[in-house]
TIRO-2110 file (N, C-alpha, C; in Angstrom, 1 decimal):
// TIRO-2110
107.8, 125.9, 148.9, N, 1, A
107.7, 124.7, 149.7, CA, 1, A
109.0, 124.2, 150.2, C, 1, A
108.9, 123.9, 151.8, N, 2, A
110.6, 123.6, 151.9, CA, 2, A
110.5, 122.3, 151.3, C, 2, A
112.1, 121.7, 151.7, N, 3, A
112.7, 120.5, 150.8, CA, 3, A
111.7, 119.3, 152.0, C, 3, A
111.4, 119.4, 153.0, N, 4, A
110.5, 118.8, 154.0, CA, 4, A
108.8, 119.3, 154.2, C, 4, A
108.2, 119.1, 153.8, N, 5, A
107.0, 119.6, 153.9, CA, 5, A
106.4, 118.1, 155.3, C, 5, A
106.0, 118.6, 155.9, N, 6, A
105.1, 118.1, 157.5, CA, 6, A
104.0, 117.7, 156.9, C, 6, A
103.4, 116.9, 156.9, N, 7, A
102.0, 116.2, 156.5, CA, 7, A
101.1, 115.8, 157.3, C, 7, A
99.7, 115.8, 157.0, N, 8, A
99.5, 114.5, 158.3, CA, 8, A
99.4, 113.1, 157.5, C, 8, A
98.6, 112.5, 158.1, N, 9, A
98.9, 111.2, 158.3, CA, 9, A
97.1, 110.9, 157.0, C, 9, A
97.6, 110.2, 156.1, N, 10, A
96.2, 109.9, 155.2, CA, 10, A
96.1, 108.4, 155.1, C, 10, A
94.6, 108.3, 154.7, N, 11, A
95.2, 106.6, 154.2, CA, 11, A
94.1, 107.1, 152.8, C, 11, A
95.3, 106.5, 152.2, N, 12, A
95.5, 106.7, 150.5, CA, 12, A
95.2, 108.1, 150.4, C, 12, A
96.0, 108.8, 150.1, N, 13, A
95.8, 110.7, 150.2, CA, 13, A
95.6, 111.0, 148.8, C, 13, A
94.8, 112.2, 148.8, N, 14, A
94.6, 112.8, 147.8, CA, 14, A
95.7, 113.0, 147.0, C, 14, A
95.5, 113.4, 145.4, N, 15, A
96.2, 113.8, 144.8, CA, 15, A
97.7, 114.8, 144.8, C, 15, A
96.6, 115.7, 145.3, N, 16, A
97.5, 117.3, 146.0, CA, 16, A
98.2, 116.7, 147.0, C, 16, A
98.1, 116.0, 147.8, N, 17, A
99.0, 115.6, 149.3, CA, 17, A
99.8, 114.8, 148.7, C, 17, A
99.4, 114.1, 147.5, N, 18, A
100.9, 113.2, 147.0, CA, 18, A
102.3, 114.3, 145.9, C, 18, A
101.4, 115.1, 145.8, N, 19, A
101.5, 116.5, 144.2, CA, 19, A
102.8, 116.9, 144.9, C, 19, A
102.8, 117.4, 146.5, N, 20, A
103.5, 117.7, 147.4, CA, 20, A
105.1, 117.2, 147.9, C, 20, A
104.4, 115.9, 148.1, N, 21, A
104.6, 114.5, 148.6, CA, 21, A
105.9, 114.2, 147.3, C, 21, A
105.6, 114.5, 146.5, N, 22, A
106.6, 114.0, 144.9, CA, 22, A
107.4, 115.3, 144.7, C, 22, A
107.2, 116.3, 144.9, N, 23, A
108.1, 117.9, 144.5, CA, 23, A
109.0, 117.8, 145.9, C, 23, A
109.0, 116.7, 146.9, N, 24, A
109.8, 116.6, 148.0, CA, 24, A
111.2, 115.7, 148.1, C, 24, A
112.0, 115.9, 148.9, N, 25, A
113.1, 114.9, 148.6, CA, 25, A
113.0, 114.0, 149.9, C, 25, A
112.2, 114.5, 151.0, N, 26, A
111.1, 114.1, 152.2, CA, 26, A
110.3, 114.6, 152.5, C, 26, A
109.4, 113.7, 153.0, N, 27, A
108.5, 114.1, 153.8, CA, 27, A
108.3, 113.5, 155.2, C, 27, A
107.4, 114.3, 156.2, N, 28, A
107.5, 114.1, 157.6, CA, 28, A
105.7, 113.8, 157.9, C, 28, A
105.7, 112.8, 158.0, N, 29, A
104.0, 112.8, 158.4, CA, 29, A
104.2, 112.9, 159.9, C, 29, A
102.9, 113.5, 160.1, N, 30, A
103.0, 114.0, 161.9, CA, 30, A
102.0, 113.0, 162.5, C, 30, A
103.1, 111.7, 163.0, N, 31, A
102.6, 110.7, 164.2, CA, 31, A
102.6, 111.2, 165.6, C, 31, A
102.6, 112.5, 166.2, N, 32, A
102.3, 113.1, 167.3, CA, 32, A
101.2, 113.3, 167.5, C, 32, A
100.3, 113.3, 166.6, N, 33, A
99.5, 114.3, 167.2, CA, 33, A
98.1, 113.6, 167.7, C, 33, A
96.9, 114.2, 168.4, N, 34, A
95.7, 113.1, 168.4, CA, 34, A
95.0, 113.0, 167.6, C, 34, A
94.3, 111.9, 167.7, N, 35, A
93.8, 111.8, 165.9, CA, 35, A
91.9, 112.6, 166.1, C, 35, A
92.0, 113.2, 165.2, N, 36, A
90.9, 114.2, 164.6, CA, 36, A
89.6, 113.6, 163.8, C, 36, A
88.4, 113.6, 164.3, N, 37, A
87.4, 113.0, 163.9, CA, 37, A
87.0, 113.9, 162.3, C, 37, A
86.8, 113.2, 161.7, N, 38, A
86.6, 113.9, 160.0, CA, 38, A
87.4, 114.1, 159.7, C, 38, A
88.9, 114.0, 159.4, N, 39, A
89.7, 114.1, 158.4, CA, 39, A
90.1, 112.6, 157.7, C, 39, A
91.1, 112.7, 157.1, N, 40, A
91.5, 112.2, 155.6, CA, 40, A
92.5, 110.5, 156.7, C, 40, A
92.3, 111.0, 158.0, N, 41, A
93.1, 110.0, 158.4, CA, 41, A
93.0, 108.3, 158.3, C, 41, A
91.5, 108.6, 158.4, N, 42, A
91.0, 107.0, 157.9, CA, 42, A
90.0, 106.8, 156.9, C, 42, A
89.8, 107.9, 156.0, N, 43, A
89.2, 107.6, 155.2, CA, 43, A
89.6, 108.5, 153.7, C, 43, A
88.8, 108.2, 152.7, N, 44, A
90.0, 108.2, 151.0, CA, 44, A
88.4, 108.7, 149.9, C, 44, A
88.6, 109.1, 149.4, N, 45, A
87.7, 109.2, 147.9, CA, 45, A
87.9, 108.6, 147.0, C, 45, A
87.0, 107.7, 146.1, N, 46, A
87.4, 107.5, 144.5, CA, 46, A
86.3, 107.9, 144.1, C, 46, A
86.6, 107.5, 143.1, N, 47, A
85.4, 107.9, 141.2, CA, 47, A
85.0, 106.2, 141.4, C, 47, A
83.4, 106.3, 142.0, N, 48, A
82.7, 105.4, 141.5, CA, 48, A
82.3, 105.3, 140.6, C, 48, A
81.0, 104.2, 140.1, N, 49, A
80.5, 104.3, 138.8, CA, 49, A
79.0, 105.1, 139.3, C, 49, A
79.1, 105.2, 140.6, N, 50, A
77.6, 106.8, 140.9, CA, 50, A
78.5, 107.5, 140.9, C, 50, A
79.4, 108.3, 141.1, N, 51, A
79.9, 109.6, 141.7, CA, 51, A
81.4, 109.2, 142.7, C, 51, A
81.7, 110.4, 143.4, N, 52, A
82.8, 110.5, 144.3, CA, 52, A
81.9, 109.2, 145.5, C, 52, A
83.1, 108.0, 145.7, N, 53, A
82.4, 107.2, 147.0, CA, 53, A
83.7, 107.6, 148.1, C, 53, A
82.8, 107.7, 149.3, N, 54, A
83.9, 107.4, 150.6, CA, 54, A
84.7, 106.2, 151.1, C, 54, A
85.5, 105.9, 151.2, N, 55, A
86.2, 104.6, 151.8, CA, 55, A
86.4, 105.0, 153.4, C, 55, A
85.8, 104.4, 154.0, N, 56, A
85.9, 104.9, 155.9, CA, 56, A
86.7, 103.6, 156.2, C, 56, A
87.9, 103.5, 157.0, N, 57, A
88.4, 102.2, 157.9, CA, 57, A
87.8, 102.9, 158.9, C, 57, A
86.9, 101.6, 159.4, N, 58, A
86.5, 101.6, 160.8, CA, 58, A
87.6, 101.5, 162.2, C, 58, A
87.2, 102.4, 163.2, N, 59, A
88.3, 102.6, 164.2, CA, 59, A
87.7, 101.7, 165.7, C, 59, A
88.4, 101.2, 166.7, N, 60, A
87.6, 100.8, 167.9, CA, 60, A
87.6, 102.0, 168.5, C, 60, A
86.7, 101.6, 169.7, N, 61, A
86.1, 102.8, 170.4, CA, 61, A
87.0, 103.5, 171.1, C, 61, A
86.7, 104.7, 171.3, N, 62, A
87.8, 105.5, 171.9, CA, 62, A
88.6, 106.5, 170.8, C, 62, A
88.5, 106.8, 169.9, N, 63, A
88.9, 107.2, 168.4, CA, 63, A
88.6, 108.7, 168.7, C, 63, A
87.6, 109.1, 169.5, N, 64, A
87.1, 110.5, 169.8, CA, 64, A
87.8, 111.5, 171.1, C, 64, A
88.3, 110.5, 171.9, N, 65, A
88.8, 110.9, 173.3, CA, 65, A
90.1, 111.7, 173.3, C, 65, A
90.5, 112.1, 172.3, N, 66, A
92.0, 112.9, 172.1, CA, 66, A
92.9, 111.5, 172.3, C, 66, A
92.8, 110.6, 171.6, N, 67, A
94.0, 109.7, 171.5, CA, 67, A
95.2, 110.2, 170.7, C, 67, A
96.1, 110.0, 170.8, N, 68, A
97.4, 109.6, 169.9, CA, 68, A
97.3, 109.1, 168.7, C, 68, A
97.5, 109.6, 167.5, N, 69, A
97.4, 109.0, 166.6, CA, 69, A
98.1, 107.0, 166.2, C, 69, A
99.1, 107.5, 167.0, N, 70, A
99.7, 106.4, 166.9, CA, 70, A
99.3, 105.0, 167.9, C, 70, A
98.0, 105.5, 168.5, N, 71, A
97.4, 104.5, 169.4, CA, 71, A
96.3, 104.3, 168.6, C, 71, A
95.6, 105.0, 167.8, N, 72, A
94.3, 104.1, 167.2, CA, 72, A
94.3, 102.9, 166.6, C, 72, A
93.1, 102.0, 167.1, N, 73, A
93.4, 101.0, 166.8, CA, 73, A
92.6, 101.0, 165.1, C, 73, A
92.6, 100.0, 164.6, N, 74, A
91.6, 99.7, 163.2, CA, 74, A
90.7, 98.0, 164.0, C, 74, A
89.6, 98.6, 163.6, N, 75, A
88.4, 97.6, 164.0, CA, 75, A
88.3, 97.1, 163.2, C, 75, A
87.7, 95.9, 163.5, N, 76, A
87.5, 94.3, 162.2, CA, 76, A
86.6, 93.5, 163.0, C, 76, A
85.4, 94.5, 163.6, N, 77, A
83.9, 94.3, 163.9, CA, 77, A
83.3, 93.7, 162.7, C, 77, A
83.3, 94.3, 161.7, N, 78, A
82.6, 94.3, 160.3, CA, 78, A
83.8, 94.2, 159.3, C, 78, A
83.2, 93.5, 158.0, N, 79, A
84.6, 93.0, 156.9, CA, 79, A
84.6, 94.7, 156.1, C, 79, A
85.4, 95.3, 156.7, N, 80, A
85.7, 96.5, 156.1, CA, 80, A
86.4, 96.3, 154.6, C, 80, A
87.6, 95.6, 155.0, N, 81, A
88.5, 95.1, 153.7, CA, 81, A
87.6, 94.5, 152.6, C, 81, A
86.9, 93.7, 152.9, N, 82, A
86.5, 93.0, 152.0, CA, 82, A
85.4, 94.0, 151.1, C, 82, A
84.4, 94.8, 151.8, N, 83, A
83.9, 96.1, 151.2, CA, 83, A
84.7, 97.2, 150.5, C, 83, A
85.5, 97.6, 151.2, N, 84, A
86.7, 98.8, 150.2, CA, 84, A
87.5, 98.2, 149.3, C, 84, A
87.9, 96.5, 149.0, N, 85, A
88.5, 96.0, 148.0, CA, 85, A
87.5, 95.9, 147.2, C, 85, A
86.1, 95.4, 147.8, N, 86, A
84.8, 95.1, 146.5, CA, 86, A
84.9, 96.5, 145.6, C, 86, A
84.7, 97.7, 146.6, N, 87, A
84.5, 99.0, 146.0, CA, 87, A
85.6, 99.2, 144.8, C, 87, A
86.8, 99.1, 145.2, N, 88, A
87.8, 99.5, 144.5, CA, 88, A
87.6, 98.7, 143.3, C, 88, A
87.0, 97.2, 143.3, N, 89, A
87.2, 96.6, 142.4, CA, 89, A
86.2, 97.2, 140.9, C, 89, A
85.2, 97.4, 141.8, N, 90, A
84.1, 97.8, 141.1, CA, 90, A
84.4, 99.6, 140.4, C, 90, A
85.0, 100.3, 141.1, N, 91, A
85.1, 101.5, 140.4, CA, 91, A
86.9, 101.0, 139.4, C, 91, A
87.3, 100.7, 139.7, N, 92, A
88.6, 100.5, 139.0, CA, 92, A
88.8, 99.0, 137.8, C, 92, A
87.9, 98.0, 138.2, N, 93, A
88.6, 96.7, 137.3, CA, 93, A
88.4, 97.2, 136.1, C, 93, A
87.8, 98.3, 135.2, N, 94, A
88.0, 98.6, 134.2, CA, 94, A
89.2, 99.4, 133.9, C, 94, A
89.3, 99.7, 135.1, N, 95, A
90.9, 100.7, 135.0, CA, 95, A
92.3, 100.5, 134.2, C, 95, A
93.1, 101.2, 133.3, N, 96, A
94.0, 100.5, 132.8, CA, 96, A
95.1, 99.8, 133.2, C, 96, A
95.2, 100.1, 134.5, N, 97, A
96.2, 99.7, 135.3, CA, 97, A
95.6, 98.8, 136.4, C, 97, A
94.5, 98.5, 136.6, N, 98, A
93.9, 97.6, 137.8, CA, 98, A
94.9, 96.3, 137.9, C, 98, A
94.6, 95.6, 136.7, N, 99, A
95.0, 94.1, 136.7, CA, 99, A
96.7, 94.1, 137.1, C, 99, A
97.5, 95.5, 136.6, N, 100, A
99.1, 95.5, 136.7, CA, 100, A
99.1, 95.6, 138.0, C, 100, A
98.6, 96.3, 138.9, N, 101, A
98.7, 97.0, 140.6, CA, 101, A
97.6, 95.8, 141.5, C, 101, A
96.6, 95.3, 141.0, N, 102, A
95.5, 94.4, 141.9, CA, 102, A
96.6, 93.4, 142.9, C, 102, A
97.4, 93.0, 142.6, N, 103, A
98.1, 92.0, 143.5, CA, 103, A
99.1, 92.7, 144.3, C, 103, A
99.1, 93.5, 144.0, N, 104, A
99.6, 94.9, 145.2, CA, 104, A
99.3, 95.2, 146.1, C, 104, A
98.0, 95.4, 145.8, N, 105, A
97.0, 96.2, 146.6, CA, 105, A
95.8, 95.3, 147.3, C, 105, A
96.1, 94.3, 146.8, N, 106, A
94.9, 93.3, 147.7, CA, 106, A
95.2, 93.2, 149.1, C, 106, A
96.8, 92.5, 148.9, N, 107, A
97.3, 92.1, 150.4, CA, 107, A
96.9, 93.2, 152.0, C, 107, A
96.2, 94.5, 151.6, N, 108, A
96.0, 95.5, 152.6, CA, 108, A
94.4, 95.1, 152.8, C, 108, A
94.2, 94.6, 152.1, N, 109, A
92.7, 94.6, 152.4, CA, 109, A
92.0, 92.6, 152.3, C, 109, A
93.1, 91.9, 152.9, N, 110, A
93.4, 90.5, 153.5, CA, 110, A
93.9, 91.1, 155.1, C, 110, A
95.4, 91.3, 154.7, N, 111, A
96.0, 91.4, 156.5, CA, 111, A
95.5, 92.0, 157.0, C, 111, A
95.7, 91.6, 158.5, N, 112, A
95.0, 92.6, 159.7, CA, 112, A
96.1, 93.6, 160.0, C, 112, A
96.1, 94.6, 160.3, N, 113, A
97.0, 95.5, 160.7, CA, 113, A
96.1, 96.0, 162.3, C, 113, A
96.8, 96.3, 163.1, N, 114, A
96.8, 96.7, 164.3, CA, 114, A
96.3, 98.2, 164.6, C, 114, A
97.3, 98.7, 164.1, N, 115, A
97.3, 100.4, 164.4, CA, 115, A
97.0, 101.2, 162.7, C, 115, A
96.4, 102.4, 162.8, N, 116, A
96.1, 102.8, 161.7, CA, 116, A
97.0, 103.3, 161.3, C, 116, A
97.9, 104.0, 162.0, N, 117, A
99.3, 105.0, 161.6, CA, 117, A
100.0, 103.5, 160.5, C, 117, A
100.2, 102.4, 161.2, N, 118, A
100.9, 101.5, 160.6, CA, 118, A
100.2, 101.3, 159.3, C, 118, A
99.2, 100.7, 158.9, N, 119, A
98.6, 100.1, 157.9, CA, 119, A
98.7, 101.4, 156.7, C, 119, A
98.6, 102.9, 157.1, N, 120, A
98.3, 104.3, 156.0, CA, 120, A
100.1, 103.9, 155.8, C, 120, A
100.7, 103.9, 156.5, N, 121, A
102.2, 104.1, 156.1, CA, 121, A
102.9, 103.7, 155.1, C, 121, A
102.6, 102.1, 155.5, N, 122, A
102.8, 100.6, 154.6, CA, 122, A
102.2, 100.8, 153.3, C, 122, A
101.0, 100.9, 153.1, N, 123, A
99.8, 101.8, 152.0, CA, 123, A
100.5, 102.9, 151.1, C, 123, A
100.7, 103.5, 151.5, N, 124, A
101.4, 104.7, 151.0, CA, 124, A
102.8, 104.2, 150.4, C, 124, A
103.4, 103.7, 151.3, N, 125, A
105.1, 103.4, 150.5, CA, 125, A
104.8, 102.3, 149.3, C, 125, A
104.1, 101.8, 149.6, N, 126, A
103.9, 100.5, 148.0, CA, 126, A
103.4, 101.8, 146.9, C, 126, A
102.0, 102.6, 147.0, N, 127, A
101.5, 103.4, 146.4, CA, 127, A
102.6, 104.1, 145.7, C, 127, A
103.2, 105.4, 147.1, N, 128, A
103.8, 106.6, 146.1, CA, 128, A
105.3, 106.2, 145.9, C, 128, A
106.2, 104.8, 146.7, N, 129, A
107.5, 104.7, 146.4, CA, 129, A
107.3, 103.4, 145.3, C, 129, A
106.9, 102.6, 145.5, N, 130, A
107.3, 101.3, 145.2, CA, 130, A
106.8, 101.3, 143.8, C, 130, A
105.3, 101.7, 143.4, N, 131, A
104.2, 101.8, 142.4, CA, 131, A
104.6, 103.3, 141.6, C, 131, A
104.6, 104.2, 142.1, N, 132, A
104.5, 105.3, 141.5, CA, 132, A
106.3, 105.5, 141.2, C, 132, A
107.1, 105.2, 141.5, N, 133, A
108.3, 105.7, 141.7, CA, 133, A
109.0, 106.9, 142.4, C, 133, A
108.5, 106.7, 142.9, N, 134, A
109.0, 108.2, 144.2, CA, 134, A
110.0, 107.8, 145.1, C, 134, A
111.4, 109.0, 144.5, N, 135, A
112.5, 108.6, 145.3, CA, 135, A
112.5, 108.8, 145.9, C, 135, A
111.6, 109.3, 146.7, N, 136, A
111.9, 110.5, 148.3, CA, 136, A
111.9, 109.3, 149.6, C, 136, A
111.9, 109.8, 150.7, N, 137, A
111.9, 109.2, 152.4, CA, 137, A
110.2, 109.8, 152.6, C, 137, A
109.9, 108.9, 153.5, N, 138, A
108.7, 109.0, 154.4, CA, 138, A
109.3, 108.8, 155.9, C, 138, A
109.4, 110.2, 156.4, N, 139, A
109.4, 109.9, 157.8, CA, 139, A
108.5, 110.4, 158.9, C, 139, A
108.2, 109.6, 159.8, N, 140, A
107.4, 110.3, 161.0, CA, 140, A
108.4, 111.1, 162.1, C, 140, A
107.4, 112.2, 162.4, N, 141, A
108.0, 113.4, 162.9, CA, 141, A
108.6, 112.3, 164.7, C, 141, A
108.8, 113.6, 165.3, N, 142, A
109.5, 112.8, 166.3, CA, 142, A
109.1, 113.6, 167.7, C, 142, A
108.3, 115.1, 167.1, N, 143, A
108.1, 115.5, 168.4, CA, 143, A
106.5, 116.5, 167.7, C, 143, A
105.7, 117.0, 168.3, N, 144, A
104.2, 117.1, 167.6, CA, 144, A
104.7, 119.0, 167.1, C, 144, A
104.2, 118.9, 165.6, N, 145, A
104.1, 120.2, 164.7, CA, 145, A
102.6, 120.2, 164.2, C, 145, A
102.2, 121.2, 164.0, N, 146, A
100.9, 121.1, 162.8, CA, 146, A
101.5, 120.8, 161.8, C, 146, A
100.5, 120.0, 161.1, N, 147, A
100.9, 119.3, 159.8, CA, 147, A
101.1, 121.2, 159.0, C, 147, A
101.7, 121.4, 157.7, N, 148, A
101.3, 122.2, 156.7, CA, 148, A
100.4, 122.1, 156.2, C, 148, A
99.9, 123.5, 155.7, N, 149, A
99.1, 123.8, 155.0, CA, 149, A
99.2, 123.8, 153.7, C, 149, A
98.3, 123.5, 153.0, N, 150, A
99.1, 123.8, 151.4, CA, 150, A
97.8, 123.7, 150.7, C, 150, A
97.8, 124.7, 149.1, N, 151, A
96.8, 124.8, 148.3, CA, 151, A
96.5, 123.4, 147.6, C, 151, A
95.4, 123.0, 147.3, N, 152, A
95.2, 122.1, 146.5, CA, 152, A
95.0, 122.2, 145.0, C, 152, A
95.9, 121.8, 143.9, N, 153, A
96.0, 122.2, 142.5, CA, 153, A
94.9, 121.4, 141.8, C, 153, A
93.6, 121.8, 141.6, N, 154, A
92.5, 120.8, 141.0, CA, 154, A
93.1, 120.6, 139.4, C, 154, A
93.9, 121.8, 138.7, N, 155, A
93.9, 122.1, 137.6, CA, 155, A
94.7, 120.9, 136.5, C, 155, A
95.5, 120.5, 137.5, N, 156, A
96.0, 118.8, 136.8, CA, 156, A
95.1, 118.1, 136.8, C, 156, A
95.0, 117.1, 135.1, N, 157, A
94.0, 116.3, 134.9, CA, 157, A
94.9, 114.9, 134.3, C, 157, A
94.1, 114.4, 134.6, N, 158, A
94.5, 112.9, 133.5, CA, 158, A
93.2, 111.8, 133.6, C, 158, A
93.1, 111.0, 132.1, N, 159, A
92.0, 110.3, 132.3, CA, 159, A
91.5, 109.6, 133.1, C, 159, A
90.0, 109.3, 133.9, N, 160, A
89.8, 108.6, 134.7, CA, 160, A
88.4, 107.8, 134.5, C, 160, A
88.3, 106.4, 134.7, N, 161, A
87.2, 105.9, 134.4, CA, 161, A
86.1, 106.4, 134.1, C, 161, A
85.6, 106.4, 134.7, N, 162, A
84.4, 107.4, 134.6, CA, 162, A
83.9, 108.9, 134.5, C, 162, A
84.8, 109.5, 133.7, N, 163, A
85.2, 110.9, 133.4, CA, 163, A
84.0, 111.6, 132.5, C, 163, A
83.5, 110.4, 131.5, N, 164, A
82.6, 110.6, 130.8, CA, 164, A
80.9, 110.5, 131.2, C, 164, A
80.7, 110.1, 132.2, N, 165, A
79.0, 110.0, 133.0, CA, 165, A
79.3, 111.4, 134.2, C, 165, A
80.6, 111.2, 134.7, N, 166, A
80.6, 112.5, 135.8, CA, 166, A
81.6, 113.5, 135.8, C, 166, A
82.5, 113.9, 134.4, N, 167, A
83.2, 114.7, 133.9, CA, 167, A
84.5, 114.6, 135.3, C, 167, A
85.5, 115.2, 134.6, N, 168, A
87.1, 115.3, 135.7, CA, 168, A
86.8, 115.4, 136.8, C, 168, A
87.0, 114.2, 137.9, N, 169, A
86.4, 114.8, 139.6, CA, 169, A
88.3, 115.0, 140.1, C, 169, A
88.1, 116.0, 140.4, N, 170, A
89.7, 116.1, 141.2, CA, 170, A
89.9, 116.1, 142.6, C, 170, A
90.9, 115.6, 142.6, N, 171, A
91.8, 115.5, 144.0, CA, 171, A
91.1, 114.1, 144.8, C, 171, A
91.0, 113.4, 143.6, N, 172, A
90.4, 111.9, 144.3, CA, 172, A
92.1, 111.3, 145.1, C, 172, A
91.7, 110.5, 145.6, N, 173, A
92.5, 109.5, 146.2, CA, 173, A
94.0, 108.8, 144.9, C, 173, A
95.3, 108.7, 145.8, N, 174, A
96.6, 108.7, 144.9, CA, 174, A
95.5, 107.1, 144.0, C, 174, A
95.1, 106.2, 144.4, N, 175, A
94.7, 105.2, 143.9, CA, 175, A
94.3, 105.5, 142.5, C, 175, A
93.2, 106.3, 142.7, N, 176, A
92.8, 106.9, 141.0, CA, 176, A
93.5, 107.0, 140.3, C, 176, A
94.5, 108.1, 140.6, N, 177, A
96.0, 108.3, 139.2, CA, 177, A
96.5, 107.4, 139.6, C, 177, A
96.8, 106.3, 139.9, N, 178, A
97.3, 105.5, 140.0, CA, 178, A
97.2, 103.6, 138.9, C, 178, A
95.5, 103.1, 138.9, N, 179, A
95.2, 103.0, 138.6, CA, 179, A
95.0, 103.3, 137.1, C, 179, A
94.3, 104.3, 136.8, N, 180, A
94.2, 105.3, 135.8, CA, 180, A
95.5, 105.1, 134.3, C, 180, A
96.2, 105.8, 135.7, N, 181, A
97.7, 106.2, 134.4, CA, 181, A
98.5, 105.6, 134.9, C, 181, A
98.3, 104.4, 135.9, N, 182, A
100.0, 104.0, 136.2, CA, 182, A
101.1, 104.2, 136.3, C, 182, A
102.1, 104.3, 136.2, N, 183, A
103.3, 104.3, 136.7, CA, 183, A
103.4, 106.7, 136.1, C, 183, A
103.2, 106.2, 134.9, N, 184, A
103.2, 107.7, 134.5, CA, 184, A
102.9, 108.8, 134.8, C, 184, A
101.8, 108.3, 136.2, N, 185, A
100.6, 109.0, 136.8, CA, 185, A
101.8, 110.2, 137.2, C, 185, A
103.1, 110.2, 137.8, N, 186, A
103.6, 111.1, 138.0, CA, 186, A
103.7, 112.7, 137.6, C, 186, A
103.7, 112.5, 136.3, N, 187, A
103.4, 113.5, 135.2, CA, 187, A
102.1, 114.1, 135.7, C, 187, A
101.0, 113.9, 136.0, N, 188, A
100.5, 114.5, 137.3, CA, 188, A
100.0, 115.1, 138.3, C, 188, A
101.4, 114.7, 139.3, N, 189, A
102.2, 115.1, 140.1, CA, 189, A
102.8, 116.6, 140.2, C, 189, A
103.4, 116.4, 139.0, N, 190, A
103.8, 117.9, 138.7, CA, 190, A
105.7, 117.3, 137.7, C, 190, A
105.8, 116.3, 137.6, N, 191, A
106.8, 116.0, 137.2, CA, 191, A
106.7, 114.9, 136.4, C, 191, A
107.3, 115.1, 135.3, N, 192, A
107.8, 114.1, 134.0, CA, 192, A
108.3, 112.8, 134.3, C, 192, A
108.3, 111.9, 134.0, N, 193, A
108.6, 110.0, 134.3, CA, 193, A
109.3, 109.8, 133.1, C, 193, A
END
């Protein structure tokens, strides 16, 4: 893996995208490019109390037309936040770490943010620098690459709420390890805290 690995752009990324994201001393998320219907761009996985749920941010129209990523807007047609904070609350307030991270993580799902590139960004640096301790840079690219490719390592585990009704789901959303094992969650990652 180089010391830069190219990303794209997630809001709240998997595991593996942060696994990466942490064995880096930067990273480059690729704000070039147009944004792609069905990927990880605007939407996240947790461990509900059914199973794996989706978290979708809703986009305004035009989301399909080959836009720029850095042009999509985030829609607030419908109380999105207030649904993906209920969700979170509900798969997580038993979490061990809910109540230490909850005033964190509210304020994203209160404020309006504009653009989605901005809101995953902001999201992510509280998540993997501020919360998780990750010394690294987050930068956006400056001219359009394909993001990398890279394996996803299911084989790292650590306890997770509901582990016991739907056994180890992997490569949920950084929230989960987060949540979960807090600050420690690194160990994880692929590295010791």
């Amino acid at each position: 893996m180089s010391a830069f690995p190219h990303l794209s752009l997630c809001y709240l990324p998997p595991v593996s995208w942060c696994a990466v994201a942490w064995n880096s001393d930067v990273v480059v998320i690729e704000a070039r490019e147009h944004y792609q219907k069905g990927s990880l761009r605007n939407r996240c996985y947790i461990a509900g109390p059914n199973g794996v749920q989706r978290l979708s941010i809703p986009l305004v129209k035009g989301k399909h037309q080959q836009m720029p990523i850095r042009e999509v807007r985030i829609a607030y047609d419908e109380p999105w936040q207030r649904l993906h904070w209920r969700s979170i609350r509900t798969a997580y307030g038993n979490a061990p770490y809910f109540e230490h991270y909850a005033d964190d993580l509210s304020p994203f799902y209160e404020k309006r943010f504009d653009f989605l590139l901005d809101y995953n960004i902001e999201l992510l640096s509280v998540v993997l620098q501020k919360k998780l301790g990750w010394p690294g840079e987050i930068r956006l690219s400056e001219r359009f690459r394909p993001p990398d490719v890279f394996e996803s390592d299911t084989s790292r585990r650590y306890p997770q709420v509901f582990e016991e009704k739907h056994g180890f789901l992997p490569d949920l959303s950084i929230l989960d390890l987060l949540l979960c094992c807090g600050k420690e969650g690194g160990g994880a990652l692929g590295i010791s805290i």
